[in-house]
C-alpha positions in Angstrom: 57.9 -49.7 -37.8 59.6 -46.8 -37.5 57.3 -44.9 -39.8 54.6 -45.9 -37.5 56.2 -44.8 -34.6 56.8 -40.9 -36.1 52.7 -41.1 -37.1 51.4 -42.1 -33.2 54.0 -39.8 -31.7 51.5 -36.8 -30.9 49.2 -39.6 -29.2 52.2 -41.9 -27.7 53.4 -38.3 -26.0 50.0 -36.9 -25.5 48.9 -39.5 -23.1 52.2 -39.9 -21.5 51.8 -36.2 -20.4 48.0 -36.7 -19.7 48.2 -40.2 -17.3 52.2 -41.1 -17.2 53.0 -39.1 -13.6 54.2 -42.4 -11.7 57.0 -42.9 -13.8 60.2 -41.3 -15.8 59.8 -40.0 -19.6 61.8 -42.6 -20.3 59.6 -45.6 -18.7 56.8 -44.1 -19.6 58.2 -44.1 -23.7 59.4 -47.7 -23.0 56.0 -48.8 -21.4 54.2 -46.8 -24.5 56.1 -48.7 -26.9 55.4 -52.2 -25.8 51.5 -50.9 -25.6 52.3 -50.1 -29.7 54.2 -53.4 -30.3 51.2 -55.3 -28.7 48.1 -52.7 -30.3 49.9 -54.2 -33.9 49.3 -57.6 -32.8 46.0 -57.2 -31.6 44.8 -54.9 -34.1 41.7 -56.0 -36.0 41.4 -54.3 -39.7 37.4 -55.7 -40.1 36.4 -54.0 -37.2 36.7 -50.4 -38.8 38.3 -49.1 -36.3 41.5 -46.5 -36.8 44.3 -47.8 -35.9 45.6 -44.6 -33.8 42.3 -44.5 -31.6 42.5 -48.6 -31.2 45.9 -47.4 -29.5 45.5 -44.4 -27.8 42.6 -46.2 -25.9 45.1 -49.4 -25.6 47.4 -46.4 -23.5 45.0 -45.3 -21.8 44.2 -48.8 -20.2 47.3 -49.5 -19.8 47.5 -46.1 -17.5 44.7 -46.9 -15.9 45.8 -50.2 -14.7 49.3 -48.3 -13.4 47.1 -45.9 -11.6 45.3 -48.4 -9.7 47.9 -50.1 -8.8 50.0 -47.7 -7.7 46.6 -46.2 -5.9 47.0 -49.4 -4.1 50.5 -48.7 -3.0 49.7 -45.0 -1.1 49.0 -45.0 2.2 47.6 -41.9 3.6 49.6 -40.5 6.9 47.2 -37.7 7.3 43.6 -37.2 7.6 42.5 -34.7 4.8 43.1 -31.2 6.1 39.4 -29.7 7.3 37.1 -26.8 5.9 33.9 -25.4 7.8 34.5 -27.6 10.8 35.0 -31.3 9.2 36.8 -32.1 12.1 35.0 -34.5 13.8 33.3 -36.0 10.6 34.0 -39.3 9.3 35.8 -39.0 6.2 36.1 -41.9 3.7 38.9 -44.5 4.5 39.5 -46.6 1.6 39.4 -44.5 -1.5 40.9 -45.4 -4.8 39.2 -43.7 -7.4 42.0 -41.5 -9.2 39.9 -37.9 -8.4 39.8 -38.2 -4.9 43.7 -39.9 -4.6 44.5 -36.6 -6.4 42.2 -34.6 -4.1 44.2 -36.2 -1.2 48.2 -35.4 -2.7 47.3 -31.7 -3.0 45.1 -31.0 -0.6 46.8 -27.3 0.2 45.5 -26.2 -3.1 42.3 -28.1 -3.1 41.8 -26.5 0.1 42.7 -22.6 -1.0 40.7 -23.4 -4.0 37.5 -24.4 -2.0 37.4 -21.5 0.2 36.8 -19.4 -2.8 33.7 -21.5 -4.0 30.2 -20.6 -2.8 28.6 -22.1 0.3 26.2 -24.0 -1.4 29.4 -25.2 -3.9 31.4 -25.7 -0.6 28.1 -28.0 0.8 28.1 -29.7 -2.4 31.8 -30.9 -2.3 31.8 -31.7 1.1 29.0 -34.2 1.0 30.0 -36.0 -1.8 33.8 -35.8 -1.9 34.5 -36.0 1.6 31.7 -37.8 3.1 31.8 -40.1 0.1 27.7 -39.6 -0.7 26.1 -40.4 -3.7 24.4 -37.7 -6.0 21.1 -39.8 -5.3 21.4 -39.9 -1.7 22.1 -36.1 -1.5 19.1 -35.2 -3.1 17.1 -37.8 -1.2 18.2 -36.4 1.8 18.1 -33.0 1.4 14.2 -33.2 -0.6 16.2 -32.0 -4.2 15.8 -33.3 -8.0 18.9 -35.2 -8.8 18.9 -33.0 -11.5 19.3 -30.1 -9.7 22.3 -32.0 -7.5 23.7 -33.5 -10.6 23.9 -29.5 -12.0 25.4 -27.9 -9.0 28.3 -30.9 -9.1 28.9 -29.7 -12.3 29.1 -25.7 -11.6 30.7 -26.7 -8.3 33.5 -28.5 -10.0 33.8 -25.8 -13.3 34.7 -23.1 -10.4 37.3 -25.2 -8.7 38.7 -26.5 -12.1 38.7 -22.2 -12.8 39.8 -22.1 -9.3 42.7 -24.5 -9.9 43.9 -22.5 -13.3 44.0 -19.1 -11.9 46.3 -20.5 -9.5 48.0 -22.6 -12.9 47.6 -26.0 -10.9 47.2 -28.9 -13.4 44.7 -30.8 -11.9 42.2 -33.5 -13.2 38.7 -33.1 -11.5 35.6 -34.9 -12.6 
């Protein structure tokens, strides 16, 4: 077992760093370990499947399922701190998916980040993070492909993820 332990090391520590941020080192090596004890059980040999990726993606389920639940737990004091006038608009109340929980614990840097963006980029985020619209219904609404909206997420969120770095916040934006 021991040998096994030494060969998923790099993807028992890589994931810890990547989605373990609710807990200790130490819990989060513990909680890793019973994920590895339980992927030997489970594993299936006939489905050709390595054994590594049929555990790393073991972890990351596992992770997820902390995440929610401890998504569950937060309660959110403060409304989300306002760009361009937001002030008055309704932003979304119940929100669990992992980007926007993450948007809402850092929103200082978010924030600093998003003034640097472009209007249109500043539009874009606005809408869908903080008004909580859908791609579709932002084109719909504003007569665009959802191509073209689908796009200008993507180059919106590439210059606050380069945003994020030059400031060397670790952030996970999707």
């Amino acid at each position: 077992m021991g040998v096994l332990i030494e060969q998923v090391r790099p993807v028992t520590l890589s994931m810890i760093k990547k989605y373990g941020y609710y807990d200790s080192f130490e819990e989060n090596y513990h909680n890793a370990m019973v994920q590895l004890l339980e992927a030997v059980q489970e594993f299936d040999i006939s489905k050709q499947v390595p054994f590594a990726a049929f555990y790393k993606k073991k972890l990351f389920y596992f992770y997820m399922e902390v995440i929610k639940e401890q998504a569950d737990k937060i309660e959110f004091v403060e409304m989300m701190p306002t760009f361009d006038n937001l002030k008055d608009e309704n932003l979304i109340e119940q929100d669990k998916s992992l980007d926007k929980i993450i948007w809402r614990e850092n929103t200082e840097d978010i924030q600093r980040a998003l003034l640097k963006l472009t209007p249109r980029q500043q539009w874009f985020i606005r809408e869908h993070f903080y008004k909580g619209k859908k791609v579709q219904q932002i084109a719909k609404e504003n007569d665009l492909h959802p191509q073209t909206v689908t796009k200008l997420k993507a180059r919106a969120l590439g210059a606050l993820r380069a945003q994020l770095r030059n400031e060397n916040l670790q952030f996970r934006i999707n």
